[in-house]
C-alpha positions in Angstrom: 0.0 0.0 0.0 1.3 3.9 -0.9 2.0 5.3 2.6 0.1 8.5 1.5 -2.8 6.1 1.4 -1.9 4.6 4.4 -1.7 7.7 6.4 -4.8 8.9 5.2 -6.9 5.2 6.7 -4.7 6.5 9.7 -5.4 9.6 10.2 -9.1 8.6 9.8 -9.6 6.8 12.4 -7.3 9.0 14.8 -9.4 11.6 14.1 -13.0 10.0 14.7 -11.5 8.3 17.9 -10.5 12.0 19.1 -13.5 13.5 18.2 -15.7 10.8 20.4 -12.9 11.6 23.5 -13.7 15.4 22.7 -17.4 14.5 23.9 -16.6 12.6 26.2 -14.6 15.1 27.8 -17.6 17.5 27.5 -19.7 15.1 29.4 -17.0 15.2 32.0 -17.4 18.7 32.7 -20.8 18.6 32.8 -21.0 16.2 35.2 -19.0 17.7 37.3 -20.2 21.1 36.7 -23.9 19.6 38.7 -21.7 19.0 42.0 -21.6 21.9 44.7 -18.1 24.3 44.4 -16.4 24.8 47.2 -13.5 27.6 48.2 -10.1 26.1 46.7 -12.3 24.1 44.2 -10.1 24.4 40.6 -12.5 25.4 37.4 -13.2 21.7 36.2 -13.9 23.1 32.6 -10.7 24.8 32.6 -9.0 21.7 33.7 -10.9 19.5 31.1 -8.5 22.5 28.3 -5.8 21.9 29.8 -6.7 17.6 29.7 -7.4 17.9 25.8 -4.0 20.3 25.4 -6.6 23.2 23.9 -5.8 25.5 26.5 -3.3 27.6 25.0 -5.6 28.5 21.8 -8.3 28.7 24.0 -6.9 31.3 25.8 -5.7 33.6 23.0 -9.4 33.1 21.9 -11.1 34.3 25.4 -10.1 35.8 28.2 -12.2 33.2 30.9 -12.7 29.8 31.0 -16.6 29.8 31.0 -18.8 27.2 30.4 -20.6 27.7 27.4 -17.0 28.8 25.3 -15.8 26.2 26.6 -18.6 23.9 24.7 -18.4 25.8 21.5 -14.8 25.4 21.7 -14.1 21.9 22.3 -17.4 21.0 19.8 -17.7 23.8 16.8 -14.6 25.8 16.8 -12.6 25.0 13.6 -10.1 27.1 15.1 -9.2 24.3 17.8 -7.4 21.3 15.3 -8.8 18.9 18.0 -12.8 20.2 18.0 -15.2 17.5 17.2 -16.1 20.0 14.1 -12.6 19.8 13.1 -11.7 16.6 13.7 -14.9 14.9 12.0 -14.1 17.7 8.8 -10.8 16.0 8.4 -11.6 12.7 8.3 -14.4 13.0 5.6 -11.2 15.1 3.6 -8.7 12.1 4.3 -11.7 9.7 3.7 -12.8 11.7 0.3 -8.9 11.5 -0.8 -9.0 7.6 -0.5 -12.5 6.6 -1.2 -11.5 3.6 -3.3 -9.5 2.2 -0.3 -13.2 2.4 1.5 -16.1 0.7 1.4 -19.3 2.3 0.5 -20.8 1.7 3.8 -17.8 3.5 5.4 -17.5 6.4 3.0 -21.2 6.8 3.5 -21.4 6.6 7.4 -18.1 9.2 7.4 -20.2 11.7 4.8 -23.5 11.3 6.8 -22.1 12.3 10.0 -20.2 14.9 8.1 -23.3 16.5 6.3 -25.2 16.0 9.9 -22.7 18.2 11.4 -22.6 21.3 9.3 -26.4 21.0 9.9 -25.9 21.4 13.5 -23.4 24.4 12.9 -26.6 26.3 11.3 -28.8 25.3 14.4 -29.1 28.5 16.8 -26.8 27.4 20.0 -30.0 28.1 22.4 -31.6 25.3 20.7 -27.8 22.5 21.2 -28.4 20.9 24.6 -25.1 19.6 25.2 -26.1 15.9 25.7 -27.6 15.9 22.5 -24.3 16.7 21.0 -22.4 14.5 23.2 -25.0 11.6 22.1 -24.9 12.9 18.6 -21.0 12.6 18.3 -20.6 9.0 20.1 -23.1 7.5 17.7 -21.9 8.8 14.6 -18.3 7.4 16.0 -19.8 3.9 16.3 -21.0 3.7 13.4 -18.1 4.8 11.7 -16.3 2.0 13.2 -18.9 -0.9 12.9 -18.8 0.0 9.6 -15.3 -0.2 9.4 -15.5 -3.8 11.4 -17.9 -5.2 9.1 -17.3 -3.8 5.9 -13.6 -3.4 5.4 -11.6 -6.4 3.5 -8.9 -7.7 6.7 -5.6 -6.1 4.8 -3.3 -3.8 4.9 -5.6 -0.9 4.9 -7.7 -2.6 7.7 -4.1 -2.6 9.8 -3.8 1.4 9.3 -7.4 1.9 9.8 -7.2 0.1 13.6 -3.5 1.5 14.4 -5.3 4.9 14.2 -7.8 3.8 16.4 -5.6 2.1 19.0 -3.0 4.9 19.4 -5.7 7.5 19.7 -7.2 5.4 22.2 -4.5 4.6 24.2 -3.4 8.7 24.6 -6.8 9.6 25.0 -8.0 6.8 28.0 -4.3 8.1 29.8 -5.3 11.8 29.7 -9.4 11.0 30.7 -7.8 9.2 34.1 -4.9 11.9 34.1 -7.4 14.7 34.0 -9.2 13.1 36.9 -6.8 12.4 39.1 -4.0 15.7 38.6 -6.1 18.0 37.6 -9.7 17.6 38.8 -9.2 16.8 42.4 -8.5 19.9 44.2 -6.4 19.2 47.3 -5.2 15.7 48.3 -7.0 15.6 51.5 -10.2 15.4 49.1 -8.8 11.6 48.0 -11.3 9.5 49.6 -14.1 11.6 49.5 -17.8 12.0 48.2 -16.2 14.1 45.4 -13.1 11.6 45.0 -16.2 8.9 44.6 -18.4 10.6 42.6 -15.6 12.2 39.9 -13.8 8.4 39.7 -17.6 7.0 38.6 -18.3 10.0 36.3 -15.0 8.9 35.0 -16.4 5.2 34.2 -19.3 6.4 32.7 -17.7 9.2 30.4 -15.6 5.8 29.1 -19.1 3.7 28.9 -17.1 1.9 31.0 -19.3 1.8 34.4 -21.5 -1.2 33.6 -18.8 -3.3 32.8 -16.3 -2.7 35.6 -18.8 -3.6 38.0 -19.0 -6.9 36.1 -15.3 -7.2 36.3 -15.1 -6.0 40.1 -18.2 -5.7 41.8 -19.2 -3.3 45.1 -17.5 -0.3 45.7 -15.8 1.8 43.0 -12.6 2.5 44.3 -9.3 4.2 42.4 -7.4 1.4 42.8 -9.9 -0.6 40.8 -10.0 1.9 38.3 -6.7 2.4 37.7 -6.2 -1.6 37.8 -9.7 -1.9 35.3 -8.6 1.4 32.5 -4.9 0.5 32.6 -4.0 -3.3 33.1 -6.9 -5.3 32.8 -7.6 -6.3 29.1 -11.1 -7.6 29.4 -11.5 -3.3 29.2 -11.9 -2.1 25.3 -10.1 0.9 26.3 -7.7 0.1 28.8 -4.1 0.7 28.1 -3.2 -2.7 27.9 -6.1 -3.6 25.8 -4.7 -0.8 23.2 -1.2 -2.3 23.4 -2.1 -5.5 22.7 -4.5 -4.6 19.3 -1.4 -2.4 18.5 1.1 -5.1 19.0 -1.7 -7.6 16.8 -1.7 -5.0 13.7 1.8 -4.8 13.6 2.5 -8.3 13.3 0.2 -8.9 10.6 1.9 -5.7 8.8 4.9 -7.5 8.9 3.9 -10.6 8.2 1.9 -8.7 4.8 5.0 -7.1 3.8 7.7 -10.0 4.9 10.4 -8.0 6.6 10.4 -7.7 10.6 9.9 -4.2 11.8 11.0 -1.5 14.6 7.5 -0.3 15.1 6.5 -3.8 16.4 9.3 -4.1 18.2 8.6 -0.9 20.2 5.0 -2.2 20.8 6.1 -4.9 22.3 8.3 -3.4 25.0 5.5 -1.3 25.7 3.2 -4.1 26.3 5.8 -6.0 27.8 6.2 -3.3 30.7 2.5 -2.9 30.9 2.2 -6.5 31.4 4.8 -6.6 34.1 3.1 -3.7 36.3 0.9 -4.2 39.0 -1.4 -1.6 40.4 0.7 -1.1 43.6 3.3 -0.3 41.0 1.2 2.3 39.4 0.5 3.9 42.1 3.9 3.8 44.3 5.3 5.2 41.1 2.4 8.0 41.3 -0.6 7.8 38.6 -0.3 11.5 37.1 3.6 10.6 36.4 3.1 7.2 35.1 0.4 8.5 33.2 2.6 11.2 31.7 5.3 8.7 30.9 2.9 6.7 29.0 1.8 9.3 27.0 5.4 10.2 25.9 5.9 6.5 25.3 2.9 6.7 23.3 3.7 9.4 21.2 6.9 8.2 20.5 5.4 4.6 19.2 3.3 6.8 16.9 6.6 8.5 15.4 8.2 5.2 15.0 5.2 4.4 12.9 4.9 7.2 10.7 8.7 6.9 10.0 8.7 3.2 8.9 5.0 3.5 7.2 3.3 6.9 6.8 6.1 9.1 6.3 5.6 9.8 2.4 2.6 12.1 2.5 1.8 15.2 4.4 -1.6 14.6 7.0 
């Protein structure tokens, strides 16, 4: 496969992976915007900027972090490169450059939500309820990617396509706990506590991930658990480990398609080597906001390694 094409199935799915954590994000903030402030209490929708690394344009843009910019920001601004408006806009452009790489169904599902959306920009903002976006945004992404699941013929393209997905995933599960647990909580004597509770659950449910870790763990919802369920355990879709390991899959059947080993798939598998090696007592005597931060460096370097072995002939 030309790695211009290939970049473009990449970028795709990075894209409509970070436009459903962009919603997500939102839903965040608005569930924590319902509980009671308190003196001390940090602006949770200024945190969730600084958690999606918008804050900088966000701040040459306005001159306070309130609620409703915030929303038009993070969703319709096509000044912010990592809006849901701008990421679905440039998947439908990489996904209009390589439309004989997709199926119909997939072209079609990325359009539709496309064309949906530039309807919404038209609607008069009084008339958006935010969880009508948020819905809006995280059933468009499934749909994208069931259509992708059942659609696309399992080769190369199909590899670049799910890479995307994985990668985005992986970054965008570490900063969702990250901005919990650095960011959101406001002093650490608050660890423990109603809020603690309550913002660690909001967390499981902005990953429609509440259901199933009480099938996985039962009773209370606890950090530990968390951390344990969204980083190491890989029954989780979006756990760390869970991303590694699809990661560490594609590659392997990349080099198995194009019959030469690869560095790429080598640095996966470090990275899911360690992952596998860590407990949760690890995690946390290491401290969750700087393992979290490592990971995400880790990450990003993975996705260089990538783009310099695959992707690196054509401009995103």
């Amino acid at each position: 496969m030309l790695s211009r094409t290939a970049d473009n199935l990449y970028w795709i799915a990075r894209y409509m992976e970070r436009a459903e954590t962009m919603a997500r994000l939102l839903e965040v903030g608005a569930r924590m915007s319902l509980l009671p402030s308190a003196h001390g209490y940090r602006n949770e929708w200024d945190s969730l900027l600084q958690a999606s690394g918008t804050a900088g344009g966000f701040a040459q843009k306005y001159r306070h972090a309130q609620q409703r910019d915030i929303e038009s920001y993070l969703f319709f601004d096509l000044d912010n490169p990592s809006s849901v408006a701008s990421c679905i806009g440039r998947a439908r452009e990489n996904a209009r450059i390589v439309r004989t790489a997709l199926t119909a169904q997939v072209w079609d599902a990325i359009n539709t939500a496309y064309q949906e959306l530039r309807a919404l920009e038209k609607t008069p903002r009084e008339r958006l309820e935010l969880s009508r976006l948020i819905d809006w945004t995280m059933n468009k992404a499934a749909i994208i990617r069931g259509s992708i699941d059942t659609t696309q013929l399992r080769n190369d393209g199909w590899d670049f396509l799910n890479l995307g997905y994985y990668l985005e995933r992986s970054d965008n599960t570490a900063r969702l706990m990250d901005v919990k647990y650095y960011v959101l909580l406001p002093r650490v004597e608050f660890v423990g506590s109603g809020m603690d509770n309550y913002q660690w659950a909001t967390l499981l449910r902005a990953t429609s991930a509440h259901r199933a870790f009480h099938w996985a763990y039962g009773g209370e919802v606890t950090a530990r658990k968390i951390a344990d369920f969204l980083i190491l355990n890989p029954q989780c879709p979006r756990s760390l480990t869970s991303c590694m390991d699809g990661i560490c899959g594609h590659l392997k059947r990349l080099e198995k398609a194009y019959g030469r080993p690869s560095r790429p798939r080598e640095v996966a598998e470090k990275l899911a080597a360690e992952l596998e090696a860590l407990s949760v007592e690890d995690i946390i005597e290491e401290g969750l906001h700087e393992f979290l931060s490592r990971f995400i460096l880790e990450a990003a370097n993975l996705s260089g390694v990538i783009f310099e072995s695959y992707l690196s002939g054509d401009v995103r």
